[in-house]
N, C-alpha and C positions, 0 to 999 in steps of 0.2 A: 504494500500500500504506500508505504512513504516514498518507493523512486519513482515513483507514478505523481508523485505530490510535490518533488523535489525542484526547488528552482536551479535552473542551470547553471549559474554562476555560482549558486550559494551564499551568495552576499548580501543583506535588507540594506535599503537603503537607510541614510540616517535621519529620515524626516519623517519617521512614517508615525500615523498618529491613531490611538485605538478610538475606535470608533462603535462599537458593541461584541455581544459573546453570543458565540451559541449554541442555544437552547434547544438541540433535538435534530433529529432529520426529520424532513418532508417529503411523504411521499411514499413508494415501496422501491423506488431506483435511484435511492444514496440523494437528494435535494438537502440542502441544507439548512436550514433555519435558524434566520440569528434577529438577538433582542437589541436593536440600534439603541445609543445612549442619548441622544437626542433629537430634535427633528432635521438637524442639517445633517445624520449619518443617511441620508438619502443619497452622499457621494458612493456611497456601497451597490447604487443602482447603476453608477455609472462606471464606476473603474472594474477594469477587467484582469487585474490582479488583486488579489488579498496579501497577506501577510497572516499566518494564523501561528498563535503559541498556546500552548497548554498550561503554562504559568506564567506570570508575569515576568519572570528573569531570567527564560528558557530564550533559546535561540529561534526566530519564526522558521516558518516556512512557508514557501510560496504559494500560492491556490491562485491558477489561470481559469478563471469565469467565464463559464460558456452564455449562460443567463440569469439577468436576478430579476423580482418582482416584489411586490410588496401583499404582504401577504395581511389583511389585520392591520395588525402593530406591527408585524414583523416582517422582514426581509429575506426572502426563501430564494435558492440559487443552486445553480446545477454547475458542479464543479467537476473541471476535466481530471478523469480518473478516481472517483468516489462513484460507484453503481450500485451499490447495495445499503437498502437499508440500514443494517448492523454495525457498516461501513464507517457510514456518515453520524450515528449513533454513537459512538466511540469518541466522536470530539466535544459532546456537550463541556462546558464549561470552557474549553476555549477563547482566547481574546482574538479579536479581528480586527486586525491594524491595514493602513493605507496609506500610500506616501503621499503629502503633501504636496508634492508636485503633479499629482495623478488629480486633484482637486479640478473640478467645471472652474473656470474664472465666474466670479461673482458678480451681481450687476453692480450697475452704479449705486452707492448707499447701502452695499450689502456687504456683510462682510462672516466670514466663518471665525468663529468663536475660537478656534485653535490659535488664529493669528491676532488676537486682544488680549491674548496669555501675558503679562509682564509688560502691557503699557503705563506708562506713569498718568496719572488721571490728577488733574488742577481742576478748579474751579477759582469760583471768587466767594471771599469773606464778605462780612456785613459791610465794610467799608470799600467794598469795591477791588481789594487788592486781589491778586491771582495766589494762591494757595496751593500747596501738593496736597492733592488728597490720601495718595495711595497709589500701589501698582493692583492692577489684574491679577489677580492669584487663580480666577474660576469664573465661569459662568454658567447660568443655568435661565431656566425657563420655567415662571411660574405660571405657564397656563396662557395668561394676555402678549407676555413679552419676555426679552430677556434682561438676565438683573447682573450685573457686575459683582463680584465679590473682591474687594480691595481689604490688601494689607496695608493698614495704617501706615507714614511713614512720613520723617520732620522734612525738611527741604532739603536735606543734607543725604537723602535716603538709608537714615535709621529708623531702625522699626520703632514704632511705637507701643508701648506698652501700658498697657490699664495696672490696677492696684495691686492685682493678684500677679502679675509681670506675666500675661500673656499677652499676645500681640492682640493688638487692636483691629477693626475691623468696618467697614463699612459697605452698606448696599446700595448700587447707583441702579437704578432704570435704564437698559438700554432701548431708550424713545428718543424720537426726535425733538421730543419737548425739551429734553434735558439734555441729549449728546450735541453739544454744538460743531463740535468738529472732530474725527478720525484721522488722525497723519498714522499709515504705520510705517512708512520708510521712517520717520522720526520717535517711532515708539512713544506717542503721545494723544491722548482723548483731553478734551476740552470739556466741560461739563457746569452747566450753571445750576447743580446740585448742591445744597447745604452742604457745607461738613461738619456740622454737628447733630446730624437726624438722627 
């Protein structure tokens, strides 16, 4: 099964980013079925290689996608050289990574969450001055939209620390009401979000 599975070179690239695991085979001739982590792992409809590992700090291995759909919630695909139910069974639990550079380009104003990872986020104070809010440590989606999750951080990019000396933290809306501008060549969001909500 694995030289049937093997990429040719052997090599992952080094941008590949996970994107969901999965959860089962589909089907009775080995389909695969994986639980995307967010709504923008719909890049898994589009690229036609995977990257699949068994544990988080195992070495991947390649999967060339013949075809994927959305099944549900979930993203079911027919991988070259998995036939058998039992097969394709065998990799529940699974992480499913994709390189970064295999990504659709985004439209204008859109942008995938992988690349807001570690932007420094300002805004302005009551008096109007521009402030660091924080860097991007995460993103998620509560349902309406997506919410920044910043690590606190002085201007000098030391963490910030509450009483108990954990890091500090804050949530921004990713809306247009509030994100005024995205540079990521500059690694920088602009934000007319309180910092102290």
């Amino acid at each position: 099964m694995s030289d049937k599975l093997s990429p040719e070179s052997g090599q992952a690239p080094a941008d590949l980013v996970e994107l969901g695991r999965v959860v089962g085979s589909y089907g009775v001739r080995g389909w695969i079925k994986v639980e995307p982590f967010n709504a923008q792992s719909d890049v898994l409809l589009h690229a036609r290689q995977w990257w699949v590992r068994r544990q988080p700090d195992a070495a991947p291995l390649a999967w060339q996608i013949v075809q994927a759909r959305t099944q549900g919630a979930t993203v079911v695909a027919e991988v070259r050289g998995l036939t058998v139910r039992e097969q394709a069974a065998a990799w529940k639990g699974a992480h499913v990574l994709v390189a970064r550079s295999a990504f659709p380009s985004p439209d204008d104003d859109e942008y995938y969450w992988v690349d807001l990872i570690d932007c420094l986020v300002s805004g302005e104070d009551d008096d109007g001055r521009v402030v660091v809010l924080g860097r991007v440590r995460e993103v998620s989606d509560n349902g309406a939209h997506a919410v920044l999750h910043l690590a606190r951080t002085s201007e000098q990019g030391e963490p910030l620390l509450d009483a108990r000396g954990r890091e500090q933290s804050l949530l921004v809306p990713f809306v247009a009401a509030h994100v005024l501008q995205v540079d990521l060549a500059a690694r920088r969001i602009v934000t007319n979000w309180p910092p102290d909500v």
